[in-house]
ZABATOR-947400 format. One record per residue: residue in three letters; y negated, z negated, x of N, C-alpha, C, O in turn. Coordinates in steps of 0.001 Angstrom, whole numbers, plus 500000, padded with zeros to 6 digits. Each point is the difference from the previous one (the first is absolute). Layout:
ZABATOR-947400
alaYZXYZXYZXYZX ...
END
This chain:
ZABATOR-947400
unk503693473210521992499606501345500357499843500815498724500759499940499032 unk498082500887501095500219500489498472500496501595499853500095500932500799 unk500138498924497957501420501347500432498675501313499143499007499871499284 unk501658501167501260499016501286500020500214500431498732501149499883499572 unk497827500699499558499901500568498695500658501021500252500015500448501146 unk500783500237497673500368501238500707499549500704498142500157499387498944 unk499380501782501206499678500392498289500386501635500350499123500703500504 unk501734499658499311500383501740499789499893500837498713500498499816498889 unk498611501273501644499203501073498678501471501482500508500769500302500912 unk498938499995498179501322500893499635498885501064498774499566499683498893 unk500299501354501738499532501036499144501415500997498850501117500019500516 unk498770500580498314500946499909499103499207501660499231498849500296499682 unk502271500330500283499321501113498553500565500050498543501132500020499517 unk497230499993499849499675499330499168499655501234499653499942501015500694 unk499737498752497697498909500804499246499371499499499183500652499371499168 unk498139500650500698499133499133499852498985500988498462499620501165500111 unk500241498274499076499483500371498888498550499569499780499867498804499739 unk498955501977500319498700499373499950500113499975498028500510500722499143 unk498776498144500876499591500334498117499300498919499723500308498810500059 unk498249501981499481498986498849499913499715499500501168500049500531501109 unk499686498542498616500089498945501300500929499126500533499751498948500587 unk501683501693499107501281499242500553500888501326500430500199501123499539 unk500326497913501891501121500728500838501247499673499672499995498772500084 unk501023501549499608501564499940500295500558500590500719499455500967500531 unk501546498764499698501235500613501244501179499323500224500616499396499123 unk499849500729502520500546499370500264499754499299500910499427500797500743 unk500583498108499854499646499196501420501134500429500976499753500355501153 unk501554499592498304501621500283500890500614500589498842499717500121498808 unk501218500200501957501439500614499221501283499671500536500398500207501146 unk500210499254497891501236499719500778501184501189500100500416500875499241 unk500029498468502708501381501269500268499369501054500650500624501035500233 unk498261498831500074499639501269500104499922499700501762499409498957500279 unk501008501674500649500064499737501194498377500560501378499684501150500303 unk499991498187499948498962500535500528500064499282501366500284498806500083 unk499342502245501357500101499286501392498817499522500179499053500621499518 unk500693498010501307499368498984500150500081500038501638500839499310500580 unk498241501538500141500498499488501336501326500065500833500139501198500251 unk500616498298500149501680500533500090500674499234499136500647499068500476 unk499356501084498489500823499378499082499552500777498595498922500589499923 unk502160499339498820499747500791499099500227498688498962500862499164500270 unk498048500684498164499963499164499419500081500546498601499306500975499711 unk501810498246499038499885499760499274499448499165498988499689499052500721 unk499992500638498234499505498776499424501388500026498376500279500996499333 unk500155497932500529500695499857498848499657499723499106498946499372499897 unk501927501039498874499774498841498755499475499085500181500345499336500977 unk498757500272498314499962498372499847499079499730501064499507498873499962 unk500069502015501156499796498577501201498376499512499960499495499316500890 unk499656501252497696498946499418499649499995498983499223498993499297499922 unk502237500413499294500227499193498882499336498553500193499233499493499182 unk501117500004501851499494498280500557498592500072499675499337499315499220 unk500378501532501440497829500217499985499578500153498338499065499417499451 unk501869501507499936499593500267499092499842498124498456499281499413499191 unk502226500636501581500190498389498954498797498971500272499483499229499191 unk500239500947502039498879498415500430498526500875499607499469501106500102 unk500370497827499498497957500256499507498895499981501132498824499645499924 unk502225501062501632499047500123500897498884501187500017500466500860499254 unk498722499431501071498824501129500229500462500713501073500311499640501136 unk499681501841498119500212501134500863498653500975499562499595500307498879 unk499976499984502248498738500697500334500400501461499521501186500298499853 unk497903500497499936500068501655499950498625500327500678499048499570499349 unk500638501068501766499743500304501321499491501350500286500674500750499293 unk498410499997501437500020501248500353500316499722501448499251499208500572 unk501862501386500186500192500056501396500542498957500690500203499971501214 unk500052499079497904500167498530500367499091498914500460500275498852500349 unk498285501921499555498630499097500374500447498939498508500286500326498848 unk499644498780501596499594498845499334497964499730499572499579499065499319 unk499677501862501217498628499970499701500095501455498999498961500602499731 unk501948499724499924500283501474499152500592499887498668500562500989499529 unk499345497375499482500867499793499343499704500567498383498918499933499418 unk502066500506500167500600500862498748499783499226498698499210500074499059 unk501959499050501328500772499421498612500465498506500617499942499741501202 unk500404499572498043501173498898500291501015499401498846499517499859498876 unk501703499822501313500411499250498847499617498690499475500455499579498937 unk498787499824501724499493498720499701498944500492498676500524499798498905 unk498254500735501042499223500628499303500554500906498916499343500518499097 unk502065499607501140500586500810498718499330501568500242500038500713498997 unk499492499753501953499642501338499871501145501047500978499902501219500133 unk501291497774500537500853500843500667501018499479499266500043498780499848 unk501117502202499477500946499774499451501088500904501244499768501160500339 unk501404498011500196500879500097500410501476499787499239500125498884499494 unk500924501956500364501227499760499403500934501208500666499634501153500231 unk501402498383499963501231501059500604500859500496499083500617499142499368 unk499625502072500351500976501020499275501027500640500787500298499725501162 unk500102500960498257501176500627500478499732500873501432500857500264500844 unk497515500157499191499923501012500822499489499159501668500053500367501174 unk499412498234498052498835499405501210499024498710499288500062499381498938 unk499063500591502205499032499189499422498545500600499529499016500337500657 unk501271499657497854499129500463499569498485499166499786499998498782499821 unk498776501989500219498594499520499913499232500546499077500184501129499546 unk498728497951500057498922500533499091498673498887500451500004498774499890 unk499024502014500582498718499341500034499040500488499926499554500885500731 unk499933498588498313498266500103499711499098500248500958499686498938500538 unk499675502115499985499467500551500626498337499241499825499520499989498866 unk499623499366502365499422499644499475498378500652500206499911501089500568 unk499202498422499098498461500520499817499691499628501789499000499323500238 unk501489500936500423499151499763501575500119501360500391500045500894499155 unk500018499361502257499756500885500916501469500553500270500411501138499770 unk500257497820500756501590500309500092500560500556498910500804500913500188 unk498939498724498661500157500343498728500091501366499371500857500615499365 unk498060499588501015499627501350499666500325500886501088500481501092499698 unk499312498581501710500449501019500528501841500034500157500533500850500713 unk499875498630498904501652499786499919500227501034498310500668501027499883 unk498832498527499431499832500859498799500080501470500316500877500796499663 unk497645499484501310499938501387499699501010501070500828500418501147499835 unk499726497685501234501354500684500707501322499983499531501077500350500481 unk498613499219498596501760499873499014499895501293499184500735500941500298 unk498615499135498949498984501192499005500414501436500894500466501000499454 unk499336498915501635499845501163501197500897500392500473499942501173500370 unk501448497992499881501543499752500570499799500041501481500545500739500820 unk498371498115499402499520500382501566500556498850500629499509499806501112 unk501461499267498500500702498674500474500909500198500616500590501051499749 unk499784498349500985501328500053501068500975499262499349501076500344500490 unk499171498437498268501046499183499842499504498668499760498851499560499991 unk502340499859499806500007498494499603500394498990501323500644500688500792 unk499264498531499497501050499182500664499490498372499748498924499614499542 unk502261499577500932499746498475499900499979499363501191500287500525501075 unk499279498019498708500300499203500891500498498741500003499395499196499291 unk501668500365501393501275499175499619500124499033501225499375500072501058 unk501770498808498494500182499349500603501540500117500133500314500850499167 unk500867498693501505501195500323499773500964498300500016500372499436501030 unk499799500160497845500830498461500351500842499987500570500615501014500329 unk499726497689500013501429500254500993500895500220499272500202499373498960 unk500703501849501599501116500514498521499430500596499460500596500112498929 unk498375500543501032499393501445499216500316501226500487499584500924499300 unk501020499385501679500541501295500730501560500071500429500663499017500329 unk499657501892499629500988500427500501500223500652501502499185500918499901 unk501171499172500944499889500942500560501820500582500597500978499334500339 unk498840501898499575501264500787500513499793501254501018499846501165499633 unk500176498457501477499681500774501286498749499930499983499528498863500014 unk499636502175499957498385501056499593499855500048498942498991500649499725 unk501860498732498892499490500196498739499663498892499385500999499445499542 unk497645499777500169499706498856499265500553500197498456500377501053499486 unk499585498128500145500040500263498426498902498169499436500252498837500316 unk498588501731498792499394498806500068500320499294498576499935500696498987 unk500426497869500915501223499872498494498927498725499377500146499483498892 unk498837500184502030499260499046498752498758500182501201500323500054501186 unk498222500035498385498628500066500665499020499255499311499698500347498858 unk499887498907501548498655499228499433498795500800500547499516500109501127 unk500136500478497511499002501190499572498504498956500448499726498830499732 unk499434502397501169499046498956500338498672500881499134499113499514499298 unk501151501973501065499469500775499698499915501234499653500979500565500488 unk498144500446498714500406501468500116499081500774500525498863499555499851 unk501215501433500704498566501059499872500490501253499939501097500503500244 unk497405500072499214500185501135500090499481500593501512498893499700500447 unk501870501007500130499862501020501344499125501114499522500241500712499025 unk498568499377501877499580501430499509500059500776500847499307500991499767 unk501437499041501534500275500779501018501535500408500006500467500796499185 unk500295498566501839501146499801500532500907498755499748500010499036500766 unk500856501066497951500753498752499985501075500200500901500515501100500202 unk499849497765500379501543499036500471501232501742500238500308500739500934 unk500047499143497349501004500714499909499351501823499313499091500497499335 unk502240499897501478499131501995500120500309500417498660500413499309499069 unk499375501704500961500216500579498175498753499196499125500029500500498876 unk499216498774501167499455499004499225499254501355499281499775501108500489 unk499855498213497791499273500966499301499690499343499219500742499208499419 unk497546501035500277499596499653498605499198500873499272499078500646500496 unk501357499392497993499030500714499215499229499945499130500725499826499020 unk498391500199500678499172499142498746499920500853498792499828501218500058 unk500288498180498967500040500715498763498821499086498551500398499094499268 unk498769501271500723498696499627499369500027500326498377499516501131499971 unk500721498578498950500180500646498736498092499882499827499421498995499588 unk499913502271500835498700499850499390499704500748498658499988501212500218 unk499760498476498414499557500713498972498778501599500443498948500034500638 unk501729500900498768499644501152500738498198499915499793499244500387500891 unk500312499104497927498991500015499678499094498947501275498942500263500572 unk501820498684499545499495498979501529499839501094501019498980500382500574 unk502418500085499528500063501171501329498733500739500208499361500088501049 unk500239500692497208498935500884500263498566499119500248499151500487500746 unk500690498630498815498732499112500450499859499897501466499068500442500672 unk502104498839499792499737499890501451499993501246500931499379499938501061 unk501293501196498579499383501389500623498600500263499946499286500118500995 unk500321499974497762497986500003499424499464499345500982499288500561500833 unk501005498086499194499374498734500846499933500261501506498958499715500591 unk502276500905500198499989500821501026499468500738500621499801499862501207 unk499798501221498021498931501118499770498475499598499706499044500644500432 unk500866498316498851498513499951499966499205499785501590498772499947500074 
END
C-alpha cells in the first residue's frame, strides 16, 4: 500500500533585503511561536541542520508553485545556512518574469513573507498538549508569499542600495 506524501509549508516573518539582483532574509526563525490551525508551533535550533549537511536540492519558489522557480542549491544560486536568529537565505534573483516581478515587489514592500516547505522525520517533533515544537525538518523548500503567509505578523522589507546618480537616471527614464 503506498503511504501518503505529506509536505507542510509554514509561512515565517522575515525581512527580506532587495540588492541588485539578490534577496536575503529569513526563511524561519527560531522560538518564535506562531498558531497553525489548533495548535501553536515552534521551530528549534538546529532543526534545519540535517538538510543543510546533505548535498540535497532545496528550491527557492514564489508561492510554492514549483512552475515559479527562483533559485536552487544545486545551481549554487540559493545559499541556505542557520544562525542564531533562523534560517537564513540569499538568492540570485533571476532574468525571467517571476524574477522581476518578485524584484519589483520587494523594491515596493508589497510582499507578504517567507515561508517553507518540509518534511518532518520520525523524531523530528515534539509535541506537548497544542504545542509542537519542530527539532529536525527536511527542508524541501522556500518561498516567498506575496499575499498571506502561514504565520500572522509576517513582514517584509526591501532595501535596494541604488547609487543616487542610477536613482536619478531611472526617474529621467520614467518621465520620458
Amino acid at each position: 500500500m503506498a503511504q501518503a506524501l505529506t509536505i507542510e509549508r509554514r509561512g515565517i516573518a522575515v525581512e527580506l533585503r532587495a540588492a541588485g539582483r539578490r534577496l536575503e532574509g529569513y526563511a524561519a526563525t527560531f522560538g518564535k511561536p506562531a498558531k497553525i490551525g489548533g495548535f501553536t508551533e515552534t521551530i528549534a535550533r538546529g532543526a534545519f541542520a540535517s538538510t543543510l549537511d546533505t548535498s540535497g536540492d532545496v528550491l527557492a519558489l514564489v508561492d510554492h508553485d514549483q512552475t515559479r522557480l527562483l533559485a536552487r542549491t544545486k545551481s549554487g544560486t540559493l545559499t541556505l545556512n542557520e544562525d542564531d536568529k533562523g534560517l537564513a537565505f540569499s538568492l540570485d534573483v533571476p532574468e525571467t518574469q517571476a524574477g522581476r516581478d518578485i524584484l519589483a515587489l520587494a523594491e515596493r514592500g508589497d510582499l507578504g513573507g517567507m515561508s517553507f516547505g518540509f518534511r518532518v522525520p520520525k523524531g523530528g517533533e515534539r509535541w506537548q498538549g497544542r504545542q509542537r515544537e519542530l527539532r529536525q525538518v527536511e527542508l524541501l523548500e522556500i518561498s516567498v508569499v506575496s499575499a498571506w503567509p502561514a504565520y500572522e505578523g509576517t513582514s517584509i522589507s526591501a532595501r535596494c542600495r541604488v547609487p543616487p546618480r542610477l536613482a536619478a537616471m531611472r526617474r529621467y527614464m520614467e518621465t520620458v
